[in-house]
C-alpha positions in Angstrom: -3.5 -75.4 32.0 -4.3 -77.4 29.4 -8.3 -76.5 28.9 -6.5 -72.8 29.0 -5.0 -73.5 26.1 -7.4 -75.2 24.6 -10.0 -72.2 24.7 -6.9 -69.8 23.7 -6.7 -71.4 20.3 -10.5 -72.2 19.8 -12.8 -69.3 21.6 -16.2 -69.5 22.3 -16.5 -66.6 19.8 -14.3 -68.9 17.1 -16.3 -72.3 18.0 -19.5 -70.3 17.6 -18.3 -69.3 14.1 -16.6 -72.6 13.2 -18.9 -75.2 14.3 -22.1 -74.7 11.8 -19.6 -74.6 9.0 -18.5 -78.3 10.2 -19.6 -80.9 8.2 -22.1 -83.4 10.2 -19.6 -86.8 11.1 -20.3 -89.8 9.6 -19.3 -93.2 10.8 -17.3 -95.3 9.1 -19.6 -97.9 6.2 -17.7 -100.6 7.8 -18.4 -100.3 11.1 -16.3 -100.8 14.2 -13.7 -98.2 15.3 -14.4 -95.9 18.0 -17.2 -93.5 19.6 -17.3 -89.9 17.8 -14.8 -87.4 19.4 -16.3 -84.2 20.2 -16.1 -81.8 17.7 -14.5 -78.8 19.3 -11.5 -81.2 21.0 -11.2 -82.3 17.0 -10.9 -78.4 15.8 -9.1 -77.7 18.7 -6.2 -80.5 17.7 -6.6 -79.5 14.6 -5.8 -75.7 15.7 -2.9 -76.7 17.7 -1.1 -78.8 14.3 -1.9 -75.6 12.2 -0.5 -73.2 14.7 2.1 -74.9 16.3 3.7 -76.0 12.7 3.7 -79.9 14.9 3.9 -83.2 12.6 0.0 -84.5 12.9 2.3 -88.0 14.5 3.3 -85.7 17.4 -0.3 -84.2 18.5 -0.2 -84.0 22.4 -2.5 -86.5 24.3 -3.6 -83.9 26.4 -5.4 -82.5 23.7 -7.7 -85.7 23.8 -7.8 -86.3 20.3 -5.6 -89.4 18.1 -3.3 -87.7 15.3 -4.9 -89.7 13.0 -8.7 -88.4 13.9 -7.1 -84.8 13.7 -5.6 -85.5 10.5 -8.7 -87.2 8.9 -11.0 -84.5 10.0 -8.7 -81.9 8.9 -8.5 -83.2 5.6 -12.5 -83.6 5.2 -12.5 -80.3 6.4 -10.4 -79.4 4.0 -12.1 -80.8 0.8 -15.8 -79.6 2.1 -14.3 -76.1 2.3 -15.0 -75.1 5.7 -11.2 -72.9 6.0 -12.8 -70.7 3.1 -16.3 -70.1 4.5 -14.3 -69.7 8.1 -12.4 -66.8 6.3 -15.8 -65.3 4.6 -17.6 -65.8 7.9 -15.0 -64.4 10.3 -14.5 -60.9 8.0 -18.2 -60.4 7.6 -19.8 -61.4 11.2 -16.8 -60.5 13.2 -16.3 -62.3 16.2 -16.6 -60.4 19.8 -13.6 -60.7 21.4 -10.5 -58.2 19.7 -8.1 -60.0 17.3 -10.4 -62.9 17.1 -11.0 -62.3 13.0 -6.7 -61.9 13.0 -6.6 -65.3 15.0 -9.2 -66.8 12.5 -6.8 -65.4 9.8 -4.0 -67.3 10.9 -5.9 -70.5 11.4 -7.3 -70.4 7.8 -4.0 -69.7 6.7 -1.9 -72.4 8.1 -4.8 -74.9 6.7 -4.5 -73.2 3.5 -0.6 -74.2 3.4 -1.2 -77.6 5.1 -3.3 -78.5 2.4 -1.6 -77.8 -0.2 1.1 -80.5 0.4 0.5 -82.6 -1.9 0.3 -86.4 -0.6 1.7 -89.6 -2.5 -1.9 -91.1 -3.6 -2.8 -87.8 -5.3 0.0 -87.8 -7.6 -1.2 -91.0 -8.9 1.6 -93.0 -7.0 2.3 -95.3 -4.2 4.6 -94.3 -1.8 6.9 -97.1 -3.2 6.7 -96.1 -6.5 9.4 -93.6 -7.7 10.4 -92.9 -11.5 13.4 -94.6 -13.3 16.9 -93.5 -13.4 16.4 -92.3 -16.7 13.4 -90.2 -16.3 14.9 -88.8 -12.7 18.5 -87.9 -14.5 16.7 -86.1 -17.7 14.5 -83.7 -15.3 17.4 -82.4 -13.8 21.0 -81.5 -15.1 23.5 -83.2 -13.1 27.4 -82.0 -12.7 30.2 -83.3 -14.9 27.5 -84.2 -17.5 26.8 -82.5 -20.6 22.9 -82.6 -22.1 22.7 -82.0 -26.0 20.4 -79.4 -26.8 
């Protein structure tokens, strides 16, 4: 069942159109770590988070792939563009199978929503970090109290 699934939400049609926008995977500088995970089973996670509206924490193990490889790979996926030039390549090639382009559609779509939550480090601040009373209380009006205009 689960290699079912897994060519339900990546095709052979899909993989053909996703995988030469892919960037190549580069190891880590540091070294260590582990053996590179095979590209499709990454997309394929990645697929199921988008789709399935899952936390990246809760990716299934059948899928073969750690949430935190998904997650990594979707955002460098994410920042080298390849869920725009999925969309441009999907509308103008047209994959074989019917609904395929609608199914590519949805997947660029979902990415386009995951990334734009916004995390911690790109608003300049540690998860730790969080403003002063002062600054929180004068962004927002709060009952019972009265701002001077």
């Amino acid at each position: 069942m689960a290699g079912d699934l897994s060519r339900r939400l990546v095709s052979d049609e899909l993989w053909a159109l996703a995988e030469p926008l892919l960037p190549a995977f580069t190891p880590r500088r540091q070294g260590g770590g582990t053996a590179p995970v095979d590209e499709r089973a990454v997309l394929t996670a990645v697929v199921y988070v988008l789709t399935s509206g899952c936390a990246w924490r809760l990716l299934p193990p059948w899928l073969g792939v750690s949430p935190a490889t998904a997650h990594r790979r979707f955002t460098a996926w994410t920042e080298a563009g390849v869920w725009r030039r999925l969309r441009r390549t999907a509308v103008r090639g047209g994959p074989a199978r019917p609904g395929e382009s609608d199914w590519a559609a949805v997947i660029v779509d979902a990415a386009a929503v995951r990334a734009a939550k916004v995390p911690f480090h790109a608003l300049g601040k540690a998860p730790h970090e969080t403003d002063t009373k002062s600054q929180n209380y004068s962004a927002t009006p709060q009952l019972g109290h009265h701002q001077s205009p």
